[in-house]
C-alpha positions in Angstrom: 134.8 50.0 156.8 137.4 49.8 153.8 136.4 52.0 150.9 135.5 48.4 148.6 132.7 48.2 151.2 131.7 51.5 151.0 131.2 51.0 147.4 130.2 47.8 147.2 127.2 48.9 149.5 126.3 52.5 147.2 126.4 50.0 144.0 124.2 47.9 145.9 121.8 50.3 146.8 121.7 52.1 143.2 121.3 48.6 141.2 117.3 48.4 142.0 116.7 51.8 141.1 119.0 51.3 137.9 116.9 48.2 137.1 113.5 49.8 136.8 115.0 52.4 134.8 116.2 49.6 132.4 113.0 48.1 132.5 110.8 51.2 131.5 113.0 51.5 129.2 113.3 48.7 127.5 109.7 47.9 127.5 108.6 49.6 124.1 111.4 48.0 122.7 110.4 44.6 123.5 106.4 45.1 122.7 107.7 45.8 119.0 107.8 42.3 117.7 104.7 41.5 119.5 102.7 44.4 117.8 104.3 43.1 114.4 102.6 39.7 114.6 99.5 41.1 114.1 99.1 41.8 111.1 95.2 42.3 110.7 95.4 45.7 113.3 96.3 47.7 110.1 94.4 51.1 110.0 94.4 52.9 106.6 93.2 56.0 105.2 90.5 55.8 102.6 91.9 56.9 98.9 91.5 60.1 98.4 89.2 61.2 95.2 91.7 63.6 92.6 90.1 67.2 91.8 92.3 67.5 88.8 93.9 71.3 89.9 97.3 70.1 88.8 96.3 70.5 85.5 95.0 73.4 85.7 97.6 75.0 88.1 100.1 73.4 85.6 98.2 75.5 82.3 98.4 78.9 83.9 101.7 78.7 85.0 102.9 77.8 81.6 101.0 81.0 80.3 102.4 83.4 82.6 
């Protein structure tokens, strides 16, 4: 066997291996835009209620 056959047989071998790999991969990347579409799936946080501190915290620093 010439050496071109000898590597055209160990690419041959490694390109299904190589392709899953690109696959998994890629994967996330290509769920993105599908995800976006959606644009009712939006969780948020409820507002959080203000205790006022700051103004306090911002009085006694003032005095010190």
């Amino acid at each position: 066997m010439t050496s071109f056959a000898q590597n055209a047989i160990a690419v041959l071998k490694l390109l299904p291996r190589a392709t899953l790999i690109l696959m998994l991969l890629a994967a996330p990347v290509l769920a993105v835009p599908t995800m976006r579409t959606n644009a009712g799936s939006t969780i948020e946080a409820p507002a959080l209620k203000k205790n006022g501190i700051g103004l306090v915290l911002l009085v006694s620093l003032q005095r010190g």
